[in-house]
N, C-alpha and C positions, 0 to 999 in steps of 0.2 A: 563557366557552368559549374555546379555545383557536382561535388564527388557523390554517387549514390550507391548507398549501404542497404544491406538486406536486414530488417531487424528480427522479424521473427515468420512464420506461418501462420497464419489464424485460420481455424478450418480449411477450406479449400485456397483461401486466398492469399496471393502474395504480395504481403503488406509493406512497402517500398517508403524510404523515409532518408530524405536525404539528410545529410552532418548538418547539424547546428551550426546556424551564421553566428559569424561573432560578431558582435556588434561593435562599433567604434565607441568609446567609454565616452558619455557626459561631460561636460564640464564643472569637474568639482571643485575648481582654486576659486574661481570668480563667484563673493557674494551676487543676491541674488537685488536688483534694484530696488529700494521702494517705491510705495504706491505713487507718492508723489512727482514719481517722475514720469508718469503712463498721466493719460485721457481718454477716458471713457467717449464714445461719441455715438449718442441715438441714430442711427441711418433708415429706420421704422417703426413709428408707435403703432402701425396697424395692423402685423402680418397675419392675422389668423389665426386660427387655431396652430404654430411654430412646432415643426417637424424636422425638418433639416435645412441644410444649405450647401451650395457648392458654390467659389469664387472661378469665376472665370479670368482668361491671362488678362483683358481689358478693364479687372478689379471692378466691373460689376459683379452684384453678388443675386445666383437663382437661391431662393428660397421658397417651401412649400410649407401649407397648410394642408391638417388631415383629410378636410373636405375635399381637396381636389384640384383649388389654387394653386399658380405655380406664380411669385412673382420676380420684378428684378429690380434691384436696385441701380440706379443710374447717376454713378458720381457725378457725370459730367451738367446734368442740370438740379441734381435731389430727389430726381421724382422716383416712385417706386409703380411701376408698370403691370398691369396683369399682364403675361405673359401666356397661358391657358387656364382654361380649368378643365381638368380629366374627369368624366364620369367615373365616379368609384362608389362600392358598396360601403356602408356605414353601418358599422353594428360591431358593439364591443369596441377594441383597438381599431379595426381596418379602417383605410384610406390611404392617401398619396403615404408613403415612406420616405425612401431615399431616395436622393437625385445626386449625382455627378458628370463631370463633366471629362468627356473623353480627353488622354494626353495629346490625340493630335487635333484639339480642337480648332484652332487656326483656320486649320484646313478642311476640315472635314466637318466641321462642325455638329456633332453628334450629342446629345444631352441623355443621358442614362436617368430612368425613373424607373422603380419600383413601386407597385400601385395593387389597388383590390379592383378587379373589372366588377361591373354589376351581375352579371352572368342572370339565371334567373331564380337567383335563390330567394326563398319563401321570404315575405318580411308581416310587418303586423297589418292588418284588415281594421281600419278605425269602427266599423261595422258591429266588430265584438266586441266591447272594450272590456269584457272581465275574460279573452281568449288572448293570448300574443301570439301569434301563427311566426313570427319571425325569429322565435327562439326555438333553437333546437332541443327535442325532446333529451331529459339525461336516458332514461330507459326506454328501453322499445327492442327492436327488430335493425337488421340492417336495412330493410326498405325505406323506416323509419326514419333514418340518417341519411339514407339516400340523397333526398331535396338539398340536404345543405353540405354536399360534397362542392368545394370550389379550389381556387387556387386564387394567389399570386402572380403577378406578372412583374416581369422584369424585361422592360422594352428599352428601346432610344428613339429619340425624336430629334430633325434639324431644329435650330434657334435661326433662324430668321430673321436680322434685326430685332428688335422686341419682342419676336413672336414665336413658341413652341408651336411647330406645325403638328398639330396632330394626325394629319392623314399622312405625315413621311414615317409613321410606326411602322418599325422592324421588331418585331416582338421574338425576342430572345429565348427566355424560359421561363417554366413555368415551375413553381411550388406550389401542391398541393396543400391545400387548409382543412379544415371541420370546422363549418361556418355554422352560427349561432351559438356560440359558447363561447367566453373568453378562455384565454390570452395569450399572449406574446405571437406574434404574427409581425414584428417589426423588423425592417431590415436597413443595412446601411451598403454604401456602395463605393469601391478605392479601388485604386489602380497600383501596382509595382512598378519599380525599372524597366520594366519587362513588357507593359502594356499589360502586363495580366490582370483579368477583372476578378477582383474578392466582393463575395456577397455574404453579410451576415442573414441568419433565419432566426427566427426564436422557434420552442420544441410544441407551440400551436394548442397548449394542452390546459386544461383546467387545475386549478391549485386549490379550489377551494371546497376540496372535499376531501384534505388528504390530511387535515392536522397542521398544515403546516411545513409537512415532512415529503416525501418525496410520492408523488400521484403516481401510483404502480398497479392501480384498479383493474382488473381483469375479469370479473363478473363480465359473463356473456350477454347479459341483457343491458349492460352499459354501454352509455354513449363510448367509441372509441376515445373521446375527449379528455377521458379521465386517467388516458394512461401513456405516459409521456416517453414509455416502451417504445411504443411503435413508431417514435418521432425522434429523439434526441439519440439515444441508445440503437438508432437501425441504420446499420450500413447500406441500404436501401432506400432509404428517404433522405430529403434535402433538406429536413427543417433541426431545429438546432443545431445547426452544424455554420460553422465557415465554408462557404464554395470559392474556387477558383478555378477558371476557365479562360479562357482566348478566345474572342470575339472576332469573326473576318468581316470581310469588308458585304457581304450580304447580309449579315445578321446572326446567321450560324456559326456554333461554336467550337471549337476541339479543346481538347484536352492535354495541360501542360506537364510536362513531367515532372513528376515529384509530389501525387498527389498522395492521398491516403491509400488510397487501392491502387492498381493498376487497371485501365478501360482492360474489359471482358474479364474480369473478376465475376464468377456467380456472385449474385443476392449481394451485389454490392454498386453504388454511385460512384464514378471515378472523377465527379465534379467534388467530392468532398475533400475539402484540404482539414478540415479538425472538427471534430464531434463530439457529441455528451455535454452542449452547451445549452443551457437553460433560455436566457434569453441574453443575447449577446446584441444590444440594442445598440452602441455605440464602436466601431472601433477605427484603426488609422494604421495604415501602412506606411512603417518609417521610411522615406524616401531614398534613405544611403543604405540602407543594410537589408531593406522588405519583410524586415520582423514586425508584425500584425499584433498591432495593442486594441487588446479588448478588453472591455469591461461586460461583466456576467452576472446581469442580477440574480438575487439571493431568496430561496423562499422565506415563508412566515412566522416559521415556527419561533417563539420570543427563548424557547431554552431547551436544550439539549434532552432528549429521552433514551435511557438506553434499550428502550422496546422499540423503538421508532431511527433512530440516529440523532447526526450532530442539531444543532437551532441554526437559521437563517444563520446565510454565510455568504456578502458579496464579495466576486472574485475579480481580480485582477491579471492577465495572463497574456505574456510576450511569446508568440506563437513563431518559435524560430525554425520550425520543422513540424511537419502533421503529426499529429495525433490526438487521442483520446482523453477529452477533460473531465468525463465519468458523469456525467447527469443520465440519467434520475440515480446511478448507481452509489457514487461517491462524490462528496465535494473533494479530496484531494486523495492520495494512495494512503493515508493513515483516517482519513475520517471517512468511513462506509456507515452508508443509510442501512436499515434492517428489513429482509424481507417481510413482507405486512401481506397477510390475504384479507382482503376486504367485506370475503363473504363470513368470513368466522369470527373477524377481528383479533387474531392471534399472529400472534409476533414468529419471523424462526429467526433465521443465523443473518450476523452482516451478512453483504455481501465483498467477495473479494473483488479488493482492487486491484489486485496485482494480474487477477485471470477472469475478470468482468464476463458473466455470462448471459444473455437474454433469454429467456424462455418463455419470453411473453405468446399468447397466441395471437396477440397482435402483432408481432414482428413478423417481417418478409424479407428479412436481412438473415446476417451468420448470426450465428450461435453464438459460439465464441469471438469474442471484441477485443482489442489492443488494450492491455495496459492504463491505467488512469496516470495523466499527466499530472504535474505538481503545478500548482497555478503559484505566479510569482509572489503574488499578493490577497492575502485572506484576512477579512475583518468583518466584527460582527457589531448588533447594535451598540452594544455596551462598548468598552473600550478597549483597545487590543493593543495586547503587552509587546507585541514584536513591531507592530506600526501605532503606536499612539499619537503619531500628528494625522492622525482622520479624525481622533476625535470620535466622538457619539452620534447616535440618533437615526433616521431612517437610512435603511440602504440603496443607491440609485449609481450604480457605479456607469460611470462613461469613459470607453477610452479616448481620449485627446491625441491630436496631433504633435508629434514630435518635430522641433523649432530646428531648421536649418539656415543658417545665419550664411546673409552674403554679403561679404565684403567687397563684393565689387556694385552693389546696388547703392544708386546714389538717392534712394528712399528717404522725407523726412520724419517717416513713422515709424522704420525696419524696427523688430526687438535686437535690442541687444546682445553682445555673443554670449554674456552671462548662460542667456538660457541655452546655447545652440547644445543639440542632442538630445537634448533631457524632454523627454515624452512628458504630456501633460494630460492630468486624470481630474475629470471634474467630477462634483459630487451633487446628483440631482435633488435628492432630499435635504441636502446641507449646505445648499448654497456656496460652495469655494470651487477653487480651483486649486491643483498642486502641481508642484515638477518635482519630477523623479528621475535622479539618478544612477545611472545603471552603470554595473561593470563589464568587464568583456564576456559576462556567458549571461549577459543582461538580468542580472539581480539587483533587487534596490537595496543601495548603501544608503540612499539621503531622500527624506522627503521636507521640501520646502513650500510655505504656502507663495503663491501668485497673487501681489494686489491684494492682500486681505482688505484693504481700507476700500476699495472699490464694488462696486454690485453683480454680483452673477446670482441671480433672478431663477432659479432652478433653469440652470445649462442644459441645453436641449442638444444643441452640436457647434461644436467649435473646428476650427479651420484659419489657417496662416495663408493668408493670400499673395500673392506676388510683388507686394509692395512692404511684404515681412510684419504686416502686421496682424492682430489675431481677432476674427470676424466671431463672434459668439450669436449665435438663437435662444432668446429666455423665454421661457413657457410662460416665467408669472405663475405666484400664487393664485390656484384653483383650480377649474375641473372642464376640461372636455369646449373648452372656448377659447374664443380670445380673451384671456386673462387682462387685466387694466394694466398691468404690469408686463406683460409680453411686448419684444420687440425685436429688432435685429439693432445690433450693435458690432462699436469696431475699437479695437482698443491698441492704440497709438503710444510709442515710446516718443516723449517730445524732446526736440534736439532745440531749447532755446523758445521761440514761440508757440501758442495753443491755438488750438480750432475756438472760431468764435460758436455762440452759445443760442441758436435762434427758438425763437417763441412765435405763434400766430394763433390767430384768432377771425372767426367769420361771423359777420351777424345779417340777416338769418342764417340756419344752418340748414333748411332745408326749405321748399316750395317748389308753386310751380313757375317756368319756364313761361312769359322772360321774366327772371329772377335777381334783380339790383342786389349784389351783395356787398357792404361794409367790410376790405378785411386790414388787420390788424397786426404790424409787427410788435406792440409793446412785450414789453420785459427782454426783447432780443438784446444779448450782452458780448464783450469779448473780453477775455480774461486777461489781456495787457491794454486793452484800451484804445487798440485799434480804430482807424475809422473803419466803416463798412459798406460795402455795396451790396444793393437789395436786386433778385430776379426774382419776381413771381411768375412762374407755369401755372394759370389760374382754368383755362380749360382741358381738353386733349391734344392738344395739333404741335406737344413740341416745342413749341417757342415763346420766346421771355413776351405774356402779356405789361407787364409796368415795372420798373425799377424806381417806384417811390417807396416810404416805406410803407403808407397806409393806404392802398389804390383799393377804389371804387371798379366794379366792374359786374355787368351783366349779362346771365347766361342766356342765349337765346333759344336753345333746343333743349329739352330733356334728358337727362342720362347721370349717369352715377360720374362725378366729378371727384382726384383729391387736390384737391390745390395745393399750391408745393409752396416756399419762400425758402430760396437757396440765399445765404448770405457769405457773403467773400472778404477777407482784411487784407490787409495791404502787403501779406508776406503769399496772398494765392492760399492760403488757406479756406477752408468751406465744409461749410454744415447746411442742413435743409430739417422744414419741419412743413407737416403738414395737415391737414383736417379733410374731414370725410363731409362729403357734401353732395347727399342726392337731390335732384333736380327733377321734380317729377312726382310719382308716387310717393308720398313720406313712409316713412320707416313703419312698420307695424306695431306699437304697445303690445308686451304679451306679458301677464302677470298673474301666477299662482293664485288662484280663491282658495286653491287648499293643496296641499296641505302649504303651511305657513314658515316660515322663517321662525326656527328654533322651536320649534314644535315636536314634544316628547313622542316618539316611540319605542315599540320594543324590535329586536330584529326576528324575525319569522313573522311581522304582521305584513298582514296583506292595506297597502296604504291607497285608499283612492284618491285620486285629482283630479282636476276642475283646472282648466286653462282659459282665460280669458284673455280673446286679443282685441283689439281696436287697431283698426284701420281704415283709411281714406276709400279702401276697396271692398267688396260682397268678401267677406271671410270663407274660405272652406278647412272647414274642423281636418277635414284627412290629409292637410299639410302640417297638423302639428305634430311634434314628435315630443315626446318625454321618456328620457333616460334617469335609468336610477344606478347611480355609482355607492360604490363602499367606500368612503372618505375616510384616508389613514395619514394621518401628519399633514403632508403637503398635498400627495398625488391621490390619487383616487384609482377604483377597478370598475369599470362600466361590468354592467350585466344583466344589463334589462334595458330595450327601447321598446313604447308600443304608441302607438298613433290614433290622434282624435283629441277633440275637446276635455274626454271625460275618459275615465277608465281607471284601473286597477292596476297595483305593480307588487309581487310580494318581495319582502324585503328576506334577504339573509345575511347572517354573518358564518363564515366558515369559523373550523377550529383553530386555524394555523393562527387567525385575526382576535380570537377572546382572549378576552385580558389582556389584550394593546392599549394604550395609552391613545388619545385623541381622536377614537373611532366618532364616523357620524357617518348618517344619509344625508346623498345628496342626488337632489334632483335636478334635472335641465331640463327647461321648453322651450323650443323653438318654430318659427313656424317664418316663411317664407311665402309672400304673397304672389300675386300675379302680374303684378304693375309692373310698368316700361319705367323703368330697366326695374325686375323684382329688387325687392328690400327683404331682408330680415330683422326679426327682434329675437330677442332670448330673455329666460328669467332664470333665476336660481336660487332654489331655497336648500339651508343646511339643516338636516334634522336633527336632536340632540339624542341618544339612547338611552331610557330609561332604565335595561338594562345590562 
């Protein structure tokens, strides 16, 4: 049990903080292997719109997509499984989040998902289409805001052979949102030595009315959205903050010692283990020591103001004891943001970090707050003199899991002990991965890159599975879909032999039922030359339809099919590849009339569109939906969906985003028919900014 120290008083409350774990140091003698000794291995070109992943002990792997999808992948034949799909509201970031999977899974078999319920918040009427009813007002009345008060849920579901039951929900807790305004609403899900559950929150708030700088908006006619007071910075709310809590065996939770407050603290949550985090969208509980690596994205601001504070600054933070990491106040105890009143536009004094005080009238929390933590790691776009192996360019920090090597696992993928300790940070906007070095009060002495000769695809979440090796989610270049380049992947230290290399192909790829399909393993390779054996899972029921390699086969019922081709060499190695094949309704064409692909606007115009679908079925306009994102490098910021054939969307660019380098609009349509089994299409056009 951990010694616990009194660290200080904060107003009423006694702020309880136990000593610093020390962490067991890195391995810093052993270089670090090269690429060529790892193999990258596709285990899904189709997941979705890729959000997270959890391996479970039988090295399947749950992964979810934002819409609601929960899928699994299944070594033992390739195939990758719809598991559920959760109703969740969609607007801005929301949808399915995080998923993990309980320590005593075996047994119990409990699956942790945090998710958006639909609740009955406003959305858009295709009826009006120069009205969006599903965004929430910036100004008005609390009544006003009223409609789009929702939350967060954070539940557990059995897995059931292949299947998330969704009527065994035990719904856990709940975070409160301010629904129709973006952002950061994303959480992730890890467990300690201890069974203890860690939930990240992001601080739920708007960025893009603040410069760039820190959104401290307190105008009483403004949306609460705008002020990241009342979320980040409040000892009484659950969002930007780290929680940790204990989960019994009914669903209910208590409270572990050694949080940030003490339970029956006034105006204070005793689920909060560390607060004043922005969006803390990634992080991982090292499994030896329970030091919580998070990564804390950064705002927009491109350079420093001394009326406003420091410029964008992502953080990197080994959370070895609760406390205060200072958002929206400070990014670290030497760099404080400047109080800014919105209604004047006059600057006053930093604020201190050392004695951080909230005075927002949005706050329901104390007064006075803990001390601003030093985050282990700080870097900004440009290049930073104390960590120069991150390199430049967008900020997208994710904490990775920290690699515990077992020598007694007779794995032929395990990593090697080079890495064992050394926590691993991938970089969303910059495509790498790093290992990091830590001493005993966990400080980076050494950052080394992972695999640079290899592909990380904007890392969405990574995870070391039970067979030691490291399962990655890649978004893929673009916006709010399943990207051409999104997958789930698994990346194998190879001791001697490689996974073979499989290809397939279906001709047709879609009709109706009964449907003769042509399919194809050409281009399927093995990298020593192996011979190979072919299974195809070519409908649902489970079992090897042909082990030729080019089998004929027809579907005789309707239904969304993927046909799998699992290929094996002669040392039991295996890879699977597969194609999307609805049987039935075909897929619906949906394609922009306007606006067009690289089509000049300015930002503040009001842009109307025109969607045009084709399909096998009677269309209805008020399944289509079009969002409009602010395209910055790689990622994008939704903030506008409204629905129907035709309509209006206005565009903005915030301060914090003028004069960024590779801004554009971007729009999505999608639309969703009614056929057995529904189909979807999607289109996407990038706008260029004139100015």
């Amino acid at each position: 049990m951990r010694r616990l120290t009194v660290l200080s008083i904060v107003g009423a409350a006694l702020l309880v903080v136990p000593s610093a774990a020390v962490a067991g140091p890195s391995q810093p003698s052993q270089p670090l292997p090269p690429s060529s000794d790892f193999q990258k291995v596709t285990l899904n070109d189709f997941p979705g719109e890729p959000i997270a992943i959890a391996v479970l002990p039988d090295r399947r792997v749950l992964h979810t997509a934002r819409g609601g999808e929960v899928r699994i992948h299944e070594p033992a034949t390739g195939r990758n499984v719809l598991a559920a799909t959760i109703p969740v509201y969609l607007h801005d970031e929301e949808g399915v989040q995080g998923i993990a999977v309980d320590d005593d899974f075996e047994r119990n078999k409990w699956v942790y998902v945090y998710y958006s319920p639909p609740l009955n918040t406003p959305s858009d009427d295709p009826n009006t289409p120069q009205v969006n009813e599903g965004d929430a007002p910036a100004e008005g009345t609390a009544a006003d805001f009223a409609p789009f008060k929702g939350y967060m849920q954070l539940s557990r579901y059995k897995l059931q052979g292949s299947t998330l039951n969704l009527k065994t929900e035990q719904k856990i807790m709940q975070v409160a949102t301010d629904r129709g305004q973006c952002c950061h609403v994303g959480g992730k899900i890890d467990f300690d030595s201890k069974g203890n559950l860690y939930l990240s929150t992001g601080d739920d708030s708007n960025p893009f009315f603040s410069d760039g700088y820190a959104p401290i908006d307190e105008r009483a006619n403004r949306n609460p959205v705008f002020d990241a007071q009342r979320t980040a910075a409040n000892t009484n709310d659950l969002r930007g903050k780290v929680l940790r809590i204990k989960v019994n065996s009914s669903g209910k939770y208590s409270i572990p010692r050694g949080n940030l407050f003490k339970p029956g603290t006034p105006k204070t949550r005793p689920e909060i283990y560390a607060m004043g985090l922005r969006n803390p969208f990634r992080f991982t509980v090292d499994p030896r020591t329970d030091v919580v690596y998070v990564g804390d994205y950064s705002p927009d601001a491109q350079n420093a103001n001394p009326a406003r504070g420091p410029a964008g600054q992502g953080r990197w933070v080994a959370i070895d004891k609760p406390a205060n990491y200072g958002w929206p106040y400070c990014v670290a105890p030497d760099q404080p943001y400047v109080d800014y009143d919105f209604a004047t536009g006059t600057s006053g004094a930093p604020f201190n970090c050392a004695k951080p005080v909230n005075e927002s009238p949005n706050n329901t929390g104390l007064k006075n707050l803990p001390p601003v933590e030093k985050p282990e790691v700080i870097y900004g776009y440009g290049a930073s003199a104390q960590f120069p192996e991150l390199g430049t360019g967008g900020i997208g920090p994710m904490g990775g899991p920290a690699y515990e090597y077992d020598k007694r696992s007779r794995s032929q993928i395990k990593w090697p002990q080079a890495f064992d300790g050394k926590p691993l940070f991938a970089e969303w906007t910059r495509d790498y991965v790093k290992a990091f070095t830590l001493d005993r009060r966990n400080q980076v002495t050494k950052i080394e890159p992972v695999l640079p000769e290899l592909v990380f695809d904007n890392p969405m979440d990574l995870e070391f599975g039970p067979d030691g090796a490291l399962y990655v989610l890649e978004y893929g270049d673009g916006y709010f879909n399943e990207n051409p380049d999104a997958q789930l992947s698994r990346f194998d230290y190879v001791r001697g032999n490689r996974t073979p290399i499989p290809k397939v192909s279906a001709t047709p790829t879609s009709g109706q039922a009964p449907l003769t399909v042509q399919f194809s393993s050409a281009g399927t390779t093995d990298p020593d030359g192996d011979a190979l054996k072919y299974a195809w899972y070519l409908d649902n029921d489970n079992k090897v339809d042909s082990t030729a390699p080019n089998p004929t086969f027809t579907f005789t019922a309707n239904g969304d099919y993927r046909p799998t081709l699992k290929v094996t060499d002669s040392t039991g190695r295996s890879a699977s590849a597969e194609v999307i094949l609805p049987v039935g309704t075909a897929a619906p064409v949906v394609e922009f009339v306007t606006p067009q692909e690289g089509q000049p606007f300015a930002f503040g115009d009001t842009v109307n569109f025109e969607v045009r679908v084709t399909d096998d079925a009677p269309v209805d306009c008020s399944r289509v939906t079009v969002t409009y994102i602010l395209g910055h490098d790689q990622h994008g910021h939704p903030l506008s969906t409204a629905s129907g054939c035709t309509g209006s969307i206005t565009t903005f660019l915030d301060p914090g985003h003028a004069g960024a380098d590779n801004l554009t609009g971007v729009f999505v349509a999608s639309y969703t028919d009614t056929g057995v089994p529904p189909q979807t299409g999607r289109d996407t056009v990038v706008l260029q900014p004139s100015n």
